[in-house]
N, C-alpha and C positions, 0 to 999 in steps of 0.2 A: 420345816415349813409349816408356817399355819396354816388352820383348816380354810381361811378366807381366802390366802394366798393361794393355794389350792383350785376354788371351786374356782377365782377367775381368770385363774390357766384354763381351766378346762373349758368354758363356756368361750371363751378368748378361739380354742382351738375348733371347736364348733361353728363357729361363725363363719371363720375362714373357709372350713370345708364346704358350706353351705354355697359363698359365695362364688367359688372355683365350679361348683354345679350348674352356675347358671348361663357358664360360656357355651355359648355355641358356635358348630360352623356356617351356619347358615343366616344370614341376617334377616332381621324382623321384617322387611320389604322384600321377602321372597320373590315377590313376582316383578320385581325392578329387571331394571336389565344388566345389571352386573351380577344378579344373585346367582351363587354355586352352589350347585348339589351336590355333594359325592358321590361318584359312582360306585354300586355297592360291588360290582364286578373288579373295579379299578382296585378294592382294597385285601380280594383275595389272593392268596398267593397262588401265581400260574398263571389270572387271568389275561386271554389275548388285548391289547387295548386297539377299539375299535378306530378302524381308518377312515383318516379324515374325509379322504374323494368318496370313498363309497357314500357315508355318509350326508355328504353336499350332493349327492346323486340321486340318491333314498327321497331326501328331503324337499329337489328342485321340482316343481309343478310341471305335470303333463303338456303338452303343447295344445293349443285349443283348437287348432288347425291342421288338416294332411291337405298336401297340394298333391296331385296323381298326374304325371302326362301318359298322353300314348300318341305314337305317330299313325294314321289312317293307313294300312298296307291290303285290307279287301274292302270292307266298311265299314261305317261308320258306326253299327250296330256290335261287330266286331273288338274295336276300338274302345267305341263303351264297357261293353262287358268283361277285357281283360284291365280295367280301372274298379272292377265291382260295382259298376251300376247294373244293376236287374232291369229285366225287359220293358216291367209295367214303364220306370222311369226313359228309357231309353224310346219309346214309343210317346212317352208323354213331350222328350226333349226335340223328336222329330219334326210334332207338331208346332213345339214352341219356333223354332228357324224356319218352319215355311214360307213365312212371307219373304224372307232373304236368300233361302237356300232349300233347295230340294237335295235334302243329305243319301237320298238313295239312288241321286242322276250324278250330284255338281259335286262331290267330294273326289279328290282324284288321289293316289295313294302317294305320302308323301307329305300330304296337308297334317297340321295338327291338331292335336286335344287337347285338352287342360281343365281341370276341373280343382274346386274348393270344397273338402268335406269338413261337416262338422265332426267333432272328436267325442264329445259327450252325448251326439247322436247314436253313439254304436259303445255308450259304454267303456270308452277309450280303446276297444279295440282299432285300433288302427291300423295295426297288421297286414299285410299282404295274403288273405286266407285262403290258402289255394284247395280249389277242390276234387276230385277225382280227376279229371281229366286235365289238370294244371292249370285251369283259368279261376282267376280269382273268385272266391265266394261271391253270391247275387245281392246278399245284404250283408258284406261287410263293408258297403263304403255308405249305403242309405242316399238321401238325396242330395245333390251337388249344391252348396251356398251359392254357387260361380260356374259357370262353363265359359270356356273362348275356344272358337274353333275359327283356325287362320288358314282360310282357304286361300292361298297362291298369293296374292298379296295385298287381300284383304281378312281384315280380322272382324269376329262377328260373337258376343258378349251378350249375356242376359243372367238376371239374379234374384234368388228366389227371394219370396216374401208369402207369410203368411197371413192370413185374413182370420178375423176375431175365432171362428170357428176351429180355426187351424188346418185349413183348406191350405194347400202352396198351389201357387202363381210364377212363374216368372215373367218378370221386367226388363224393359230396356235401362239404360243409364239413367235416362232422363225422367222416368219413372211411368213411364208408360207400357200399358202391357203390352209381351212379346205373344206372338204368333200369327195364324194368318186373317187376316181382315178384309171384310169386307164396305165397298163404295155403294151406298141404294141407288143410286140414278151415276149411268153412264156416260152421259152427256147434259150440255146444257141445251134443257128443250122447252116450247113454249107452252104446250099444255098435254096433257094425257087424250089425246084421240081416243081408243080408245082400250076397254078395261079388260082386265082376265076376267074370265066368264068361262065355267064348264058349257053353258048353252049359250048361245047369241046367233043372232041372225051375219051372216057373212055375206058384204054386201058384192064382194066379185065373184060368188060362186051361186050366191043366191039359194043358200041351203043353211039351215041350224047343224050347227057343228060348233065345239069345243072351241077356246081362244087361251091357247096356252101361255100367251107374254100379254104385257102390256105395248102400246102403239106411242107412244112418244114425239109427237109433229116438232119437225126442227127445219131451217131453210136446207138445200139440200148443199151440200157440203160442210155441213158439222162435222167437226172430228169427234168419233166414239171411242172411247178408250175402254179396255179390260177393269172389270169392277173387284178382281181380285187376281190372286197370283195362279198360274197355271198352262198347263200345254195345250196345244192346239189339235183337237182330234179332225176336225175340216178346217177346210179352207176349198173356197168355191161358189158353185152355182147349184141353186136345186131348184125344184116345180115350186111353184106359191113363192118361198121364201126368196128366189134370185140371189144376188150375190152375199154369202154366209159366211157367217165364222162362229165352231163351234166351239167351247175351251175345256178342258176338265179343269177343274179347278181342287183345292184339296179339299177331301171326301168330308160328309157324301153329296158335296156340291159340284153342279156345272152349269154352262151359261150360253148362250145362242145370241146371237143378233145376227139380223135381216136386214132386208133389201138396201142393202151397201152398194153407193154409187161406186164406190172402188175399197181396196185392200192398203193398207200401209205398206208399204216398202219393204221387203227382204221379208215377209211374213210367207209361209209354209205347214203346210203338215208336220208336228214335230216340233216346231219352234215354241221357246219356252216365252210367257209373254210376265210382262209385272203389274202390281193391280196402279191403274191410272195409265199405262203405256197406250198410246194409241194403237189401235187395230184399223180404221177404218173410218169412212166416211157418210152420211149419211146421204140416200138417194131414195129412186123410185123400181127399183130393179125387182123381179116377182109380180105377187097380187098384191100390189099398192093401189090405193084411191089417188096416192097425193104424198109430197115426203114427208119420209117418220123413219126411226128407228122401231122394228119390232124386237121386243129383248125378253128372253125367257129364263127364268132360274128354276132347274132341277134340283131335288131334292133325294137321293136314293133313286134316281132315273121318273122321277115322277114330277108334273110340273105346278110349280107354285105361285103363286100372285108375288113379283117380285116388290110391290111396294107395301105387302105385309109381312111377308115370310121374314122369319128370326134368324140375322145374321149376326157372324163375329164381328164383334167392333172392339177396337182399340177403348182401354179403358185409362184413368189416371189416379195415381195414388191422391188420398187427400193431403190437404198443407201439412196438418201436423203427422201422417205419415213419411212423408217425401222427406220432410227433414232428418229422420232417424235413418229411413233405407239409403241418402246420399250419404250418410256417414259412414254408413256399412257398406256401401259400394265401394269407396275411396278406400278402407280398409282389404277390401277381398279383392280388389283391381290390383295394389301392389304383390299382390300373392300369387295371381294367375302369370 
């Protein structure tokens, strides 16, 4: 063989090896979705080959939601707390149902719970975290997206939202805030007689003394209604005031109104009243000049100018709030 013949054999088999170098298994669009990798496990001998369910288990997304029930069997406080809600919230959830329900009278054992937590609130722990004495951890559920509590055979819903600061609130459906509220004026009357005043001349007793409500002139049979929700501590007759009714109302508020020509119907000591229900009629019964409603609002047992003092009042999200929180209601309603 000649030396030419030779060199391009040689060069000839060079090439070829060159070109068998540049197969690979893995194609240039690695990140496509048919691209394979080898597994470097798969090509030892012995290796276990990993199982498929584990794997689609490993890989499926945590749930973003834990729904918790409890049935009410002492109260409602009770009930909460083996769901993992903590006290603070559980006193915050009190307050939110007062205007509908008085959870520490009107829960009767039997009635349910239901609540929505968030999952990345708690870290994904979502766990049932039970603690020394087998009631679930105080913040392993954090605060409820959702609560429904279905007393006897009504159901009663509220859900939380927060505010720029990240204050939380709970809301009714409609997006109105939940809990208890108050009415400034109890009736419709034609003008303010007369005003709170620490000093004033009192003109049936004819001495300076204190005027702890306002007087409110109304013909006499006006119906006066309860300005907010709460029980009845009197009901009756007293010196000055004549026919009364005093309410507690929830803390640290309560309320009085005077000389009531009469009482509403089935009302009692004890009896639980709703804010707007009527109580009562307006008269001249007591130290009246002439009819009015006399009406006082306590404050920690101390009495306030009911047409200044800071009460609760129902609030409303704004438009372009209300649109995102009915989305999010619609989603946490089908979960409760």
């Amino acid at each position: 063989m000649s030396s030419v013949c030779a060199a391009y054999l040689l060069t000839h088999q060079r090439v070829k090896r060159n070109d068998e170098a540049n197969v690979s298994l893995v194609s240039k669009d690695s990140t496509g979705a048919g691209a394979r990798v080898p597994n470097a496990a798969s090509a030892q001998p012995g290796a276990v080959p990993r199982d498929p369910a584990a794997a689609a288990q490993q890989a499926a997304p945590a749930p973003a939601f834990t729904v918790r029930k409890a049935a009410v069997k002492r109260t409602f406080a009770a009930a909460a707390q083996s769901m993992g809600v903590d006290a603070g919230t559980t006193a915050m959830l009190t307050r939110v149902f007062h205007d509908e329900l008085d959870l520490s009278r009107d829960l009767k054992p039997g009635d349910q719970l239901s609540a929505v937590f968030d999952n990345s609130a708690t870290d994904g722990n979502t766990s049932d975290t039970a603690s020394k004495d087998g009631v679930a951890s105080a913040d392993a559920a954090g605060e409820p997206l959702a609560v429904r509590i279905v007393h006897g055979a009504t159901t009663h819903e509220v859900f939380l939202h927060k505010d720029l600061q990240g204050k939380p609130f709970y809301y009714l459906k409609d997006g109105t805030s939940a809990g208890p509220a108050f009415e400034r004026y109890p009736l419709d009357f034609t003008r303010v007689s007369s005003e709170f005043s620490l000093r004033r001349f009192d003109p049936v007793v004819h001495r300076w003394q204190s005027h702890d409500g306002v007087d409110l002139a109304a013909p006499v049979g006006t119906p006066v209604r309860a300005t907010a929700r709460g029980v009845i501590r009197f009901i009756g007759h007293q010196t000055g005031y004549g026919k009364v009714v005093m309410i507690q109302n929830p803390p640290p508020y309560s309320t009085t109104f005077a000389h009531l020509s009469r009482f509403a119907k089935g009302l009692r000591h004890g009896s639980h009243v709703k804010r707007n229900q009527v109580i009562g009629y307006v008269g001249t019964t007591g130290w009246a000049t002439g009819p009015h409603l006399h009406y006082e609002v306590h404050v920690n047992n101390v009495p306030q100018d009911p047409l200044k003092v800071e009460l609760p009042q129902k609030t409303a999200l704004r438009a372009d709030e209300l649109q995102r929180f009915e989305a999010r209601v619609a989603q946490l309603t089908a979960l409760l």
